[in-house]
N, CA, C and O atoms as a DFTB+ gen file, in Angstrom:
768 C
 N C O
     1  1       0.825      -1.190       0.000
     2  2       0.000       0.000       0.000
     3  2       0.874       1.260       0.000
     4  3       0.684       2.295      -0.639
     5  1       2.027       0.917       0.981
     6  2       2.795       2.360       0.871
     7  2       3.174       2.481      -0.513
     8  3       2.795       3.379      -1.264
     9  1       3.846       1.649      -0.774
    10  2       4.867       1.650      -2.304
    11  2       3.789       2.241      -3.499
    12  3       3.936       3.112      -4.356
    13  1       2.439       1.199      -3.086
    14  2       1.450       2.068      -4.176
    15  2       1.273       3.848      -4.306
    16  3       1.181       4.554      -5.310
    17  1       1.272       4.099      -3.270
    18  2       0.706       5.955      -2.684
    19  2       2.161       6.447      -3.107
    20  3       2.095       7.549      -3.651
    21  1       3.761       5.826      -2.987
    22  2       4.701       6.529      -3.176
    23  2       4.596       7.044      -4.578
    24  3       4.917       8.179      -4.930
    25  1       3.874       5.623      -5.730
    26  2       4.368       5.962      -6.922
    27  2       3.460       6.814      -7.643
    28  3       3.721       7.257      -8.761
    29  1       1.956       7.142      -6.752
    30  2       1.354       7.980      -7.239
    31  2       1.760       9.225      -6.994
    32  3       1.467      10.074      -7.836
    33  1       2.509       9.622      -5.822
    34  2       3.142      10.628      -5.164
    35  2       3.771      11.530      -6.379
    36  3       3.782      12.644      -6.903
    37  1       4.313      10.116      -6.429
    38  2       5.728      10.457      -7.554
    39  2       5.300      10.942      -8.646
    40  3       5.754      11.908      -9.259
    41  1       4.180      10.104      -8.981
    42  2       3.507      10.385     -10.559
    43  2       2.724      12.212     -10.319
    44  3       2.797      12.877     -11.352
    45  1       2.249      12.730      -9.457
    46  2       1.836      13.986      -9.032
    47  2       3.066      14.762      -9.138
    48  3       3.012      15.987      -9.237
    49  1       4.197      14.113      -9.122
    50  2       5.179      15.584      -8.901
    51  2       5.824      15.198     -10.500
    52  3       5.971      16.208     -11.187
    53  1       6.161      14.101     -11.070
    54  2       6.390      14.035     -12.686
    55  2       5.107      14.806     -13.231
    56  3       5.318      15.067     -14.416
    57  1       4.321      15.099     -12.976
    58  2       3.699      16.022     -13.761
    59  2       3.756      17.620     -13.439
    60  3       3.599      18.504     -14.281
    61  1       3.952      17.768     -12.367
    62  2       4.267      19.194     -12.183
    63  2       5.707      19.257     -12.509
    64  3       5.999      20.446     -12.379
    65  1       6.980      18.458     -12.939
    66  2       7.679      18.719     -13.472
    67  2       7.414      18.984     -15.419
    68  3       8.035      19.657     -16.240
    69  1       6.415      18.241     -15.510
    70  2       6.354      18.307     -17.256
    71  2       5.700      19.605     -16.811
    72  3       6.358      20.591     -17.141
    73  1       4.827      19.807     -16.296
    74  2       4.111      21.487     -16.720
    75  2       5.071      22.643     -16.369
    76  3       4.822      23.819     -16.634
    77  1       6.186      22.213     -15.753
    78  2       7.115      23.201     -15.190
    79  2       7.953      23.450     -16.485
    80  3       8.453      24.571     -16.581
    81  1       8.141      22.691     -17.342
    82  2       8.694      22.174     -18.413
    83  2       8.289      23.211     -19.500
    84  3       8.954      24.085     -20.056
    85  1       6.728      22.764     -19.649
    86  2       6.260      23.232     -20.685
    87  2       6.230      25.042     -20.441
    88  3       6.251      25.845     -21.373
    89  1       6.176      25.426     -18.899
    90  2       6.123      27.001     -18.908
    91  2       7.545      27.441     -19.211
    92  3       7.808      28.533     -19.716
    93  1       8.550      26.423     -18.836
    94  2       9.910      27.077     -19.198
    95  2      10.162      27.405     -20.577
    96  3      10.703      28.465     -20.892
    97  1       9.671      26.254     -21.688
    98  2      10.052      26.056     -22.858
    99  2       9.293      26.907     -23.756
   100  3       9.665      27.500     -24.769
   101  1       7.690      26.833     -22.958
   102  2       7.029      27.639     -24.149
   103  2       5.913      28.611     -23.610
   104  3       5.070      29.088     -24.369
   105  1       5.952      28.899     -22.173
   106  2       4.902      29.923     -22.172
   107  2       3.852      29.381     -21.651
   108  3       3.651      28.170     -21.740
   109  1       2.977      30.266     -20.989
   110  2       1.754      29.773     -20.343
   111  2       0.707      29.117     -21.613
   112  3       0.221      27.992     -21.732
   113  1       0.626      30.077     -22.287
   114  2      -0.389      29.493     -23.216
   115  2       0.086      28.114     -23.732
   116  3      -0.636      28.067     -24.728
   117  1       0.480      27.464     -23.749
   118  2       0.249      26.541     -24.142
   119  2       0.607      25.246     -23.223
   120  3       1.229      24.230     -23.533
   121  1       0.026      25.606     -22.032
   122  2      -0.113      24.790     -20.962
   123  2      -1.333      24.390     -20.906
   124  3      -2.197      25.204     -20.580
   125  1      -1.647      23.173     -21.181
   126  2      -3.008      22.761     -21.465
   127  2      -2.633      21.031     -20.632
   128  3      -1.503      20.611     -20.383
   129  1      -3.962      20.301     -20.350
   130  2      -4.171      18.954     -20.058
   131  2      -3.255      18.015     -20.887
   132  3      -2.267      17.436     -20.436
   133  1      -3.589      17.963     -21.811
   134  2      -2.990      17.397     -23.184
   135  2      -1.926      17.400     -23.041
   136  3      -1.318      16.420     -22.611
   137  1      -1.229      18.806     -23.447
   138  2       0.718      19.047     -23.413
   139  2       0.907      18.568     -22.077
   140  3       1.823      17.747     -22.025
   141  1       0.385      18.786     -21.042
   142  2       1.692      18.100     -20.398
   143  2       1.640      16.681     -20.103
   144  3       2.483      15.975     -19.550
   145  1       0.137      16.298     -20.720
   146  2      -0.091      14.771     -20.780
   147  2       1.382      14.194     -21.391
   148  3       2.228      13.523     -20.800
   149  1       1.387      14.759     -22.967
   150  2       2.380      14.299     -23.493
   151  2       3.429      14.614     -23.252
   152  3       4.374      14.055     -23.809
   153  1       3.636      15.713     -22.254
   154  2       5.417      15.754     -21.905
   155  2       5.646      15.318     -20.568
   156  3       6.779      15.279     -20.088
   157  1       4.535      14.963     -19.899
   158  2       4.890      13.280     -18.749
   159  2       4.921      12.087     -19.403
   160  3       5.392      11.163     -18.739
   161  1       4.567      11.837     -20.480
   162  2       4.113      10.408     -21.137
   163  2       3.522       9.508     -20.234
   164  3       3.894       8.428     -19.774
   165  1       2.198      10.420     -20.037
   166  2       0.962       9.366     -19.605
   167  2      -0.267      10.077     -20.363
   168  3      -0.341      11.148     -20.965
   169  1      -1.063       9.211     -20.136
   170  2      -2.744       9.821     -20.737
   171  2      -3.567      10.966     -19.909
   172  3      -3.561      11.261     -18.713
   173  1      -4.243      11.466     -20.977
   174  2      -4.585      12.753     -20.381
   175  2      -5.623      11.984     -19.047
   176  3      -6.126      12.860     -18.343
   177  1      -5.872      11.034     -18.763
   178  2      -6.696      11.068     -17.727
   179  2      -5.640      10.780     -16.124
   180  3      -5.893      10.976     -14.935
   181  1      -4.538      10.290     -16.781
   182  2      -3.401      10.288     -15.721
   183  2      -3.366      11.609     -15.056
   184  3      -3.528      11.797     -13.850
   185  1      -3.172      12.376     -15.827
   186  2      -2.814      13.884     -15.204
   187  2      -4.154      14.652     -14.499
   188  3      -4.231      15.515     -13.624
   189  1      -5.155      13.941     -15.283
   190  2      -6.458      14.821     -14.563
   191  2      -6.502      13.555     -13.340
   192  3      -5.866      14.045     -12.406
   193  1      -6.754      12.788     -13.113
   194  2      -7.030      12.055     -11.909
   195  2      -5.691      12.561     -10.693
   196  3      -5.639      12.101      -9.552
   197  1      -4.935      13.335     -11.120
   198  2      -4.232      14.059     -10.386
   199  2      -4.689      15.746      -9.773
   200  3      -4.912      16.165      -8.637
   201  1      -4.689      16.469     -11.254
   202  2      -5.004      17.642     -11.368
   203  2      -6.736      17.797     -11.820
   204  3      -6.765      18.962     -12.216
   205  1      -7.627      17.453     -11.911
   206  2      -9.002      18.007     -11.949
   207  2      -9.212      18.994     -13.003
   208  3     -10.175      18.801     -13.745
   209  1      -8.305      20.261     -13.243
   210  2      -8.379      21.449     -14.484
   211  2      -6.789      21.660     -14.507
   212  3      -5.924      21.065     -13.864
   213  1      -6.661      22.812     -15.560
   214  2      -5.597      23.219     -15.801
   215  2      -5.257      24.405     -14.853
   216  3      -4.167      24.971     -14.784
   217  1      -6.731      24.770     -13.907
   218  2      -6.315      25.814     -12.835
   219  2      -6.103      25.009     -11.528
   220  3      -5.571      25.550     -10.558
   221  1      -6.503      23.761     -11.498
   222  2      -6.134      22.974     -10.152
   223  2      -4.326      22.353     -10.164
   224  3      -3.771      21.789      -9.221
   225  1      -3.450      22.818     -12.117
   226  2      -2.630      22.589     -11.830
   227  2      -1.549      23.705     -11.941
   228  3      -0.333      23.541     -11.837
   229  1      -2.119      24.701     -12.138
   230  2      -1.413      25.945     -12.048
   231  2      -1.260      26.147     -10.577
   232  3      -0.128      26.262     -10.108
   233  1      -2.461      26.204      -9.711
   234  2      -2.174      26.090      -7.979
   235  2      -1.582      25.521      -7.622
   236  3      -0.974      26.005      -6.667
   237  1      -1.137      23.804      -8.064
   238  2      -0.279      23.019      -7.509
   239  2       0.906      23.957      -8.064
   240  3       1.780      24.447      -7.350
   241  1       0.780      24.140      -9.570
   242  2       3.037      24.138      -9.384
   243  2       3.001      26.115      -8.319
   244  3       3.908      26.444      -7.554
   245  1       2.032      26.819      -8.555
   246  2       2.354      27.799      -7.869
   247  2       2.841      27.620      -6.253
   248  3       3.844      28.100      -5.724
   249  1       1.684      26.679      -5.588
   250  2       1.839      25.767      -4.110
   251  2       3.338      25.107      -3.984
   252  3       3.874      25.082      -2.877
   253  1       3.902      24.655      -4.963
   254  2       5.115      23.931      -4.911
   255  2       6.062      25.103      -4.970
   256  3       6.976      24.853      -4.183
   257  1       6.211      26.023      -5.428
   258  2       7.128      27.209      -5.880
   259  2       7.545      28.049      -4.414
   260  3       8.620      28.325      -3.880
   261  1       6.141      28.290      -4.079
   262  2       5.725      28.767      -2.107
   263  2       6.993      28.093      -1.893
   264  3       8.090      28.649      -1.938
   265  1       6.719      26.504      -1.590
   266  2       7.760      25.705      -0.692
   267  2       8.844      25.677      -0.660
   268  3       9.626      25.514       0.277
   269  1       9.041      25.899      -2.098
   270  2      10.832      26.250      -2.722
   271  2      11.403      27.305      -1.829
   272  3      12.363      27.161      -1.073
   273  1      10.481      28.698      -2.068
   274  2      10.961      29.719      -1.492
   275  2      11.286      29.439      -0.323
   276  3      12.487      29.455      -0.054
   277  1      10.202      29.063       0.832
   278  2       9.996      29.131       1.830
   279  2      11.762      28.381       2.114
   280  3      12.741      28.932       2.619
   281  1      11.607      26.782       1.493
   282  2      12.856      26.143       1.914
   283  2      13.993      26.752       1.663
   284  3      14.922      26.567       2.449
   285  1      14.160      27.540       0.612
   286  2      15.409      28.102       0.054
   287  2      15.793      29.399       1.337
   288  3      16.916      29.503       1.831
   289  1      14.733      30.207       1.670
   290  2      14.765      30.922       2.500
   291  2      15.486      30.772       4.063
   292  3      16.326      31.502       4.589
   293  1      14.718      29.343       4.668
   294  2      14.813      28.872       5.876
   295  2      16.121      28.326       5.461
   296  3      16.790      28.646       6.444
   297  1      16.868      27.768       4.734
   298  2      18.071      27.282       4.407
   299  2      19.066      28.198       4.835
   300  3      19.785      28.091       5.828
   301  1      19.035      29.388       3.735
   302  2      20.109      30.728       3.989
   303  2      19.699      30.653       5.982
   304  3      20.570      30.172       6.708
   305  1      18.281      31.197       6.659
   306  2      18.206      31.712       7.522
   307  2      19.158      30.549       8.352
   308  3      20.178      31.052       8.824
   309  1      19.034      29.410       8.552
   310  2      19.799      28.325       9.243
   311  2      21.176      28.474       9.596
   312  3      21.920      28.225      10.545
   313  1      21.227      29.063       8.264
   314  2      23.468      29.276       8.056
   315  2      23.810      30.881       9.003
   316  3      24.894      31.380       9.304
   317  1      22.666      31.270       9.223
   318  2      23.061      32.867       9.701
   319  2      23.153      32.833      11.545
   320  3      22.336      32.167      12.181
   321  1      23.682      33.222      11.878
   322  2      23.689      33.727      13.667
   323  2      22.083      35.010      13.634
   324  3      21.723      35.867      12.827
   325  1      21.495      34.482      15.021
   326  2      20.051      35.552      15.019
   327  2      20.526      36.910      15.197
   328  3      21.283      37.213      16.120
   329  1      19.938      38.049      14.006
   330  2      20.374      39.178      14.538
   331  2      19.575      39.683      14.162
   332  3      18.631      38.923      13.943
   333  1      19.326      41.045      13.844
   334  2      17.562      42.028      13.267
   335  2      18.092      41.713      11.703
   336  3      17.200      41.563      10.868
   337  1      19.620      41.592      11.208
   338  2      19.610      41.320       9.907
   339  2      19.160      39.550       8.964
   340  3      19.056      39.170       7.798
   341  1      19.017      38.931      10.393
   342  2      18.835      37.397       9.662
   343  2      18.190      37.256       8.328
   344  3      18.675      36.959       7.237
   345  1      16.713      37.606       8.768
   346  2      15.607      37.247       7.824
   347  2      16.156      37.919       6.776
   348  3      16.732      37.103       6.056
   349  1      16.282      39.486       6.181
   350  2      16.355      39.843       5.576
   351  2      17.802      39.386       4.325
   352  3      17.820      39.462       3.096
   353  1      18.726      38.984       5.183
   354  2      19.838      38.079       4.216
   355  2      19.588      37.009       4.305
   356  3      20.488      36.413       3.714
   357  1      18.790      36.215       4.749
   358  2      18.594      34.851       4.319
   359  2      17.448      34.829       2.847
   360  3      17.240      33.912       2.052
   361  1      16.966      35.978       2.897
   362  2      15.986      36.413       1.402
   363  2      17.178      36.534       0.352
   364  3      17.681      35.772      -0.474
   365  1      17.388      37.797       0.749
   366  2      18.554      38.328      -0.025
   367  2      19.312      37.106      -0.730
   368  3      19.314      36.880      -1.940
   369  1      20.037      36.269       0.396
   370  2      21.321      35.239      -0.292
   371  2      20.106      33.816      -0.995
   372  3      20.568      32.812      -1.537
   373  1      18.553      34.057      -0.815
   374  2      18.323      32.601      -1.855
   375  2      18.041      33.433      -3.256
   376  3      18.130      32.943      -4.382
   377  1      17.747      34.546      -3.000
   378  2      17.284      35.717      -4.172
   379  2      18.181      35.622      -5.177
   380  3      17.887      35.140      -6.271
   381  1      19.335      36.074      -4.879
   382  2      20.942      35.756      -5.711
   383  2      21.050      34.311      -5.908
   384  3      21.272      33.922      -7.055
   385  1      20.904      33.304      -4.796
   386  2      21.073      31.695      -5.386
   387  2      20.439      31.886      -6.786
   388  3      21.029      32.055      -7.853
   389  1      18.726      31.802      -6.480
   390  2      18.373      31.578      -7.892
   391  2      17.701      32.855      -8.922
   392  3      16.705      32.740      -9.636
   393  1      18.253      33.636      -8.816
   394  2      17.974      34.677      -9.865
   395  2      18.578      34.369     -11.107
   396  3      17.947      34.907     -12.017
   397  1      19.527      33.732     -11.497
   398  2      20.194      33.103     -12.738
   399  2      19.229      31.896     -13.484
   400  3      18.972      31.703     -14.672
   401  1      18.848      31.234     -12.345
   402  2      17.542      30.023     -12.840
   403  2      16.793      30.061     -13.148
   404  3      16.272      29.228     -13.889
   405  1      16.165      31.399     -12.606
   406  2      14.878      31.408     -12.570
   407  2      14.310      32.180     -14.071
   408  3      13.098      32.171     -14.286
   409  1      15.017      32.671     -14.820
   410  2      15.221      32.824     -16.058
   411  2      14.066      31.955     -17.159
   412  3      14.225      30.802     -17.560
   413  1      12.980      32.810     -17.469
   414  2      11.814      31.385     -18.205
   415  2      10.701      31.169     -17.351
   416  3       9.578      31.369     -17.813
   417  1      10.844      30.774     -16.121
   418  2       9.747      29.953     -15.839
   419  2       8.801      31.019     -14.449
   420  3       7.591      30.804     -14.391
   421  1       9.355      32.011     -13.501
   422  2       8.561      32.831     -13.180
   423  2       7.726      33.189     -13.764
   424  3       6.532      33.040     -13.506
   425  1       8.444      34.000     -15.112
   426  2       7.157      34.946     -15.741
   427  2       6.169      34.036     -16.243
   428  3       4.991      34.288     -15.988
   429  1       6.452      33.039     -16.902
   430  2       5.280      32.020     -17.214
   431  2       4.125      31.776     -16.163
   432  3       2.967      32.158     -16.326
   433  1       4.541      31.170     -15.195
   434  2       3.978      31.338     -13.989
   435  2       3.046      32.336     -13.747
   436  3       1.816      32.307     -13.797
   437  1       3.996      33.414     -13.418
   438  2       2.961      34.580     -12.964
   439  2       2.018      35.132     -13.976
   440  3       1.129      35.907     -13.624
   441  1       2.161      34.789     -15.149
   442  2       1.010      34.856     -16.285
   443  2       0.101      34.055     -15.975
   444  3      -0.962      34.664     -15.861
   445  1       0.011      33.041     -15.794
   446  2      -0.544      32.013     -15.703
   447  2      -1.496      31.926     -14.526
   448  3      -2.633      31.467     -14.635
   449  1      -0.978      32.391     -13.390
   450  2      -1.199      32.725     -12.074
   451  2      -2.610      33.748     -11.922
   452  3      -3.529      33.805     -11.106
   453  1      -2.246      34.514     -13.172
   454  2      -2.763      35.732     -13.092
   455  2      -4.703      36.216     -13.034
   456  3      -5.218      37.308     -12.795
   457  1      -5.113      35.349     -13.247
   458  2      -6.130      35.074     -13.524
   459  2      -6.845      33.795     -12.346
   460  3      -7.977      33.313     -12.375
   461  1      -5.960      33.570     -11.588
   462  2      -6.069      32.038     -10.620
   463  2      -6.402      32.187      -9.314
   464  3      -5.341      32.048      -8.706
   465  1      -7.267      32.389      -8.544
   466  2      -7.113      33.295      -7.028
   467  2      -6.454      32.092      -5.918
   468  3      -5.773      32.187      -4.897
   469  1      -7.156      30.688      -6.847
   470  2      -6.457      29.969      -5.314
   471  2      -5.013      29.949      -6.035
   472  3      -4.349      29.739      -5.020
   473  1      -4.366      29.997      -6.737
   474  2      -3.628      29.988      -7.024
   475  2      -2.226      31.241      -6.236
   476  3      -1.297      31.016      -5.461
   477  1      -2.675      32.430      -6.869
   478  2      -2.401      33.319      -5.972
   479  2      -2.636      33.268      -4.518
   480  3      -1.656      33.623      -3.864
   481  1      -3.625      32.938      -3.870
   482  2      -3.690      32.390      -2.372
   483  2      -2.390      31.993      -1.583
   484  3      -2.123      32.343      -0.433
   485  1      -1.610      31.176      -2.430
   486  2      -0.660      30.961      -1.678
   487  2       0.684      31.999      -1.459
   488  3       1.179      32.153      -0.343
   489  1       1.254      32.755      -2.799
   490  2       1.801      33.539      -2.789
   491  2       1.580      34.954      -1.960
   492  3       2.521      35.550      -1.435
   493  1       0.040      35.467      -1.907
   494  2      -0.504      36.226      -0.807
   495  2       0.201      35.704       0.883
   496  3       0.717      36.458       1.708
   497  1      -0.002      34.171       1.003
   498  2      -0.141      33.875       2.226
   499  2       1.474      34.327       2.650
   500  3       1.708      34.967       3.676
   501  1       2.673      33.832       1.569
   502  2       3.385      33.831       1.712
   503  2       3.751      35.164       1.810
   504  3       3.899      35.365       3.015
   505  1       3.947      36.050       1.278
   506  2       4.069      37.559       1.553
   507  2       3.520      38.176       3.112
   508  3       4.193      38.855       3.886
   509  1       2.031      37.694       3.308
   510  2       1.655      38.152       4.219
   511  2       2.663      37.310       5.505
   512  3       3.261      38.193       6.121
   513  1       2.974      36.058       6.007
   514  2       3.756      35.640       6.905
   515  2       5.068      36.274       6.209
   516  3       5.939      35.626       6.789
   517  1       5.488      36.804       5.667
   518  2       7.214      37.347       5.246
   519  2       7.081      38.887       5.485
   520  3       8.159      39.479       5.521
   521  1       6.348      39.378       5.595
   522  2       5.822      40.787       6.395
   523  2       5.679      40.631       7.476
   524  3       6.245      41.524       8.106
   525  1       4.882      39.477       8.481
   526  2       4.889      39.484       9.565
   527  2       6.108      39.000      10.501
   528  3       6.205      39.273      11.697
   529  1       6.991      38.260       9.777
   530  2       8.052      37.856      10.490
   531  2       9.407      39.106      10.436
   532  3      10.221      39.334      11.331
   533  1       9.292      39.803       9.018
   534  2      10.280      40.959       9.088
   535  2       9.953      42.314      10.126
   536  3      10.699      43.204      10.535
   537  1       8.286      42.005      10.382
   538  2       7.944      43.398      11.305
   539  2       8.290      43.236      12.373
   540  3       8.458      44.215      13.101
   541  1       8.617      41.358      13.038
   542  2       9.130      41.244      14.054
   543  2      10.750      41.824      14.941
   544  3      11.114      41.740      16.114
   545  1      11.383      42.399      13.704
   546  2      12.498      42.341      13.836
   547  2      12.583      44.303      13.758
   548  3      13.526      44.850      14.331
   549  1      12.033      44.750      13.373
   550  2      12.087      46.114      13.149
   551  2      12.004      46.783      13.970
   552  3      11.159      46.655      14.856
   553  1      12.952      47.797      13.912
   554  2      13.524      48.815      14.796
   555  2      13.702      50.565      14.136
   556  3      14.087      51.654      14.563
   557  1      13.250      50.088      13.081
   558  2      12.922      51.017      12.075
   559  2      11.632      50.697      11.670
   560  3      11.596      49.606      11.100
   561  1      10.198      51.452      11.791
   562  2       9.546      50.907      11.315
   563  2       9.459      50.868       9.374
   564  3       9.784      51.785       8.620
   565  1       9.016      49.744       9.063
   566  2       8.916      50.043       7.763
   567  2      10.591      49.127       6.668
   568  3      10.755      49.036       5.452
   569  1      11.328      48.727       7.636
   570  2      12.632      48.328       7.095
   571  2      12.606      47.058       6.491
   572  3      13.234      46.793       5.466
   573  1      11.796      46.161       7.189
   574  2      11.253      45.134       6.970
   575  2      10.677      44.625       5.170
   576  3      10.797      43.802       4.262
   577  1      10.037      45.825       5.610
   578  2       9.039      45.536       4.104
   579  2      10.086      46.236       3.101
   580  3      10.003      45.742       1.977
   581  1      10.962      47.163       3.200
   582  2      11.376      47.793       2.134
   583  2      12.494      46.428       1.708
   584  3      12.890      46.267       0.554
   585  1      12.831      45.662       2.685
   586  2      14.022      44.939       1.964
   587  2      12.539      43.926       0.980
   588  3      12.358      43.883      -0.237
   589  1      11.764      43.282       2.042
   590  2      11.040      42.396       1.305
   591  2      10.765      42.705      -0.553
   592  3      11.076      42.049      -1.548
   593  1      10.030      44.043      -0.356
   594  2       9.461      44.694      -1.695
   595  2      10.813      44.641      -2.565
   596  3      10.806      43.743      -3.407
   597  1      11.947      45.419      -2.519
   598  2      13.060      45.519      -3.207
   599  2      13.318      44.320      -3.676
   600  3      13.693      44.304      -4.848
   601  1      13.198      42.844      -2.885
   602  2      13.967      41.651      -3.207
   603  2      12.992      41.488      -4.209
   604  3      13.202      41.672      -5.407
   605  1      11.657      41.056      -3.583
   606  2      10.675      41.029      -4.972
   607  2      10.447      41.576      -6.429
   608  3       9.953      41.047      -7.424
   609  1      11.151      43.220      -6.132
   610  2      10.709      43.929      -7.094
   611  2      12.067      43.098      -8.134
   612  3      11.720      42.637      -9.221
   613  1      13.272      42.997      -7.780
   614  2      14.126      42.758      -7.914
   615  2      13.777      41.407      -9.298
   616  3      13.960      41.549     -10.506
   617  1      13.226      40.137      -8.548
   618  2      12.984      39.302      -8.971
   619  2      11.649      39.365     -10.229
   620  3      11.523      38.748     -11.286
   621  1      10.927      40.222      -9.668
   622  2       9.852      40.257     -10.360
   623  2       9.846      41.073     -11.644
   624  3       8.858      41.037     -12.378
   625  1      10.943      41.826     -11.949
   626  2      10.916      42.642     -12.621
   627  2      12.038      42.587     -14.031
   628  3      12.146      43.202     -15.092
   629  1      12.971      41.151     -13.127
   630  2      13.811      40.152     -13.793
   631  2      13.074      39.186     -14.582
   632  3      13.307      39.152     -15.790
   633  1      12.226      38.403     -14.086
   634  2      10.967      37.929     -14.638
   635  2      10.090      37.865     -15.607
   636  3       9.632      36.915     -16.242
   637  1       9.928      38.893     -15.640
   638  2       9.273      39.999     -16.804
   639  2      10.233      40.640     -17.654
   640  3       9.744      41.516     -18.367
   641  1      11.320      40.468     -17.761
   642  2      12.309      40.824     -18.723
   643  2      12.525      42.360     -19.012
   644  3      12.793      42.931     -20.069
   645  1      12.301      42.908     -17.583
   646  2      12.843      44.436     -17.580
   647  2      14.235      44.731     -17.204
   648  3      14.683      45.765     -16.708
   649  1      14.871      43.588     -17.544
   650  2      16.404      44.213     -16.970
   651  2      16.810      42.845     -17.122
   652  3      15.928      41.994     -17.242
   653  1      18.295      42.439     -17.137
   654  2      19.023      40.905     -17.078
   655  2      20.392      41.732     -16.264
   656  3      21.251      41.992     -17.106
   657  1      20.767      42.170     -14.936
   658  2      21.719      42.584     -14.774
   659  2      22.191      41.332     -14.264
   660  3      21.413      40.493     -13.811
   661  1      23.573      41.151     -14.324
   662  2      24.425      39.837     -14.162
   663  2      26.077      40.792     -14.134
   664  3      26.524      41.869     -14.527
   665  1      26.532      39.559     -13.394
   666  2      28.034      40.246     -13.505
   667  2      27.800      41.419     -12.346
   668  3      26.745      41.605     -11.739
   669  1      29.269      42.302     -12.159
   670  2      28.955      43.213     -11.353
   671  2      28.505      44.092     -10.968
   672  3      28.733      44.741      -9.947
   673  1      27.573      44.250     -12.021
   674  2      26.234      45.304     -11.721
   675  2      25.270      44.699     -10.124
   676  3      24.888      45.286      -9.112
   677  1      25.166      43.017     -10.689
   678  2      24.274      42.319     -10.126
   679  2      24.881      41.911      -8.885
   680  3      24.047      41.557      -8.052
   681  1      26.302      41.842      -8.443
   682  2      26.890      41.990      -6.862
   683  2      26.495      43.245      -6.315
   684  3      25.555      43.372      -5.529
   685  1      27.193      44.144      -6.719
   686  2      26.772      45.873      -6.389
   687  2      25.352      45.447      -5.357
   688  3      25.238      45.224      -4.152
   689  1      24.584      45.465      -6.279
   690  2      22.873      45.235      -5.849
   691  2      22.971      44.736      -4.657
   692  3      22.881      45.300      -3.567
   693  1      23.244      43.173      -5.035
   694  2      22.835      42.465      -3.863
   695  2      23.874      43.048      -2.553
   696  3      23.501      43.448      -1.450
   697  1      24.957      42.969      -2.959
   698  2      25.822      43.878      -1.863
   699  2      25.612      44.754      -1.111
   700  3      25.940      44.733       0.075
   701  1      24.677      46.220      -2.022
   702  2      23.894      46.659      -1.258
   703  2      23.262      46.488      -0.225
   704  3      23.423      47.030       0.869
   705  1      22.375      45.574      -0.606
   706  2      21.063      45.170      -0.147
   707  2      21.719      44.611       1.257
   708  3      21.487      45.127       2.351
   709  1      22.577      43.472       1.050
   710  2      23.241      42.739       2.208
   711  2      24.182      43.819       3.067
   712  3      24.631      43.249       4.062
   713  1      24.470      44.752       3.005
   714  2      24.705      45.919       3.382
   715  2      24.203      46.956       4.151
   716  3      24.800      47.688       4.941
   717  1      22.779      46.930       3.758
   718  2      21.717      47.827       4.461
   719  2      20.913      47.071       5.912
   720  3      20.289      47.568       6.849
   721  1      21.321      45.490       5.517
   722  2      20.309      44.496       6.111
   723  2      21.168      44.091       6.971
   724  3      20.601      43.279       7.703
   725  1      22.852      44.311       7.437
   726  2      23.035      43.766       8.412
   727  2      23.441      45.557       9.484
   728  3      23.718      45.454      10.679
   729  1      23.404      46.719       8.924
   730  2      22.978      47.673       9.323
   731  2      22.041      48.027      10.139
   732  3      21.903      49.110      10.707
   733  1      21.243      46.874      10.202
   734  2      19.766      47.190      11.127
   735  2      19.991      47.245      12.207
   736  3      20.692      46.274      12.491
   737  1      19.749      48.019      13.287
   738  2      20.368      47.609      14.827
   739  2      19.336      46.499      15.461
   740  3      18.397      46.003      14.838
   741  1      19.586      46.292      16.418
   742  2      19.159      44.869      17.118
   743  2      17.984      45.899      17.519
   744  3      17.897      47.064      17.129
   745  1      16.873      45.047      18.601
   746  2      15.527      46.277      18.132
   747  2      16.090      46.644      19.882
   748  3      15.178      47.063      20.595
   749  1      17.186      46.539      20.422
   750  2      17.002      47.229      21.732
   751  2      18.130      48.745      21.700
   752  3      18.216      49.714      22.454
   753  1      18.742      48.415      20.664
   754  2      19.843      49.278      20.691
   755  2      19.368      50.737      20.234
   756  3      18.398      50.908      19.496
   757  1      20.179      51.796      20.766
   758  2      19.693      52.897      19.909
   759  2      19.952      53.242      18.959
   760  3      21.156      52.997      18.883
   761  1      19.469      53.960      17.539
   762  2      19.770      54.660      16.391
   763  2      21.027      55.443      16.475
   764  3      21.411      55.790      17.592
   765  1      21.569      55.695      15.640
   766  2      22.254      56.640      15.564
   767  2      21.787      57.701      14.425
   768  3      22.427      58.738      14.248
């Protein structure tokens, strides 16, 4: 019974890899039941006895993307000593991990997304707990969110193909950023 549930497991995430596939290669539109039937190589009822619509599988890979972050996030935060700058460079250093990767398959996504509320649901949720954990730390009010927004805008705006900075334009930045964020004083200390 287990071994059975593993390989359906498995078969649920080979398909959110083919649809991950198909947004990298070609764009939301043409993310349909079908295509990624055929770029898992199973039948289209394989993928629906998984996914239900093509918006029950846009939520999954968006739901899976959440987790990435979240893990990629809690990863950096793990490697850091607690200080008011943690959270904000543990964003920062997965932001730079995958800003080179992520090249293709965001913007697909967030097209895709765009139109999806449970879909978006999760990315909301996630913002809203990544606001509440940076307000924890603030000693400035408002510092919190400006790194959050910047990292996002950062990514999001990479995404969308308003900029490809790489090389040392793209240290500068993050340097910055990792710069301003271990600047924060601890929330008992005073300003200067």
């Amino acid at each position: 019974m287990a071994k059975a549930r593993s390989r359906l497991e498995n078969r649920a995430e080979i398909i959110l890899d083919a649809a991950e596939a198909l947004l990298r290669r070609s764009g939301s539109r043409t993310l349909t039941i079908d295509a990624v039937a055929a770029e898992a190589g199973l039948s289209k009822g394989g993928v629906l006895h998984h996914y239900a619509s093509k918006d029950a599988l846009v939520t999954a890979l968006a739901a899976r993307k959440v987790e990435r972050l979240r893990a990629g996030i809690a990863e950096h935060a793990g490697a850091l000593a607690s200080s008011p700058a943690r959270m904000p460079l543990a964003m920062i250093g997965h932001a730079r991990e995958v800003y080179a990767e992520e090249c293709g398959f965001p913007d697909s996504l967030l097209i895709a997304t765009a139109e999806n509320a449970d879909a978006q649901a999760g990315f909301r949720a996630f913002l809203s707990e990544s606001l509440r954990d940076l307000a924890g730390l603030e000693t400035r009010p408002g510092a919190g969110a400006a790194f959050l927004f910047a990292i996002l805008g950062l990514m999001m705006s990479r995404s969308l193909g308003f900029h490809d900075l790489d090389g040392a334009d793209l240290d500068r930045l993050f340097g910055a950023l990792e710069a301003q964020a271990r600047a924060l004083p601890a929330p008992d200390a005073p300003e200067s």
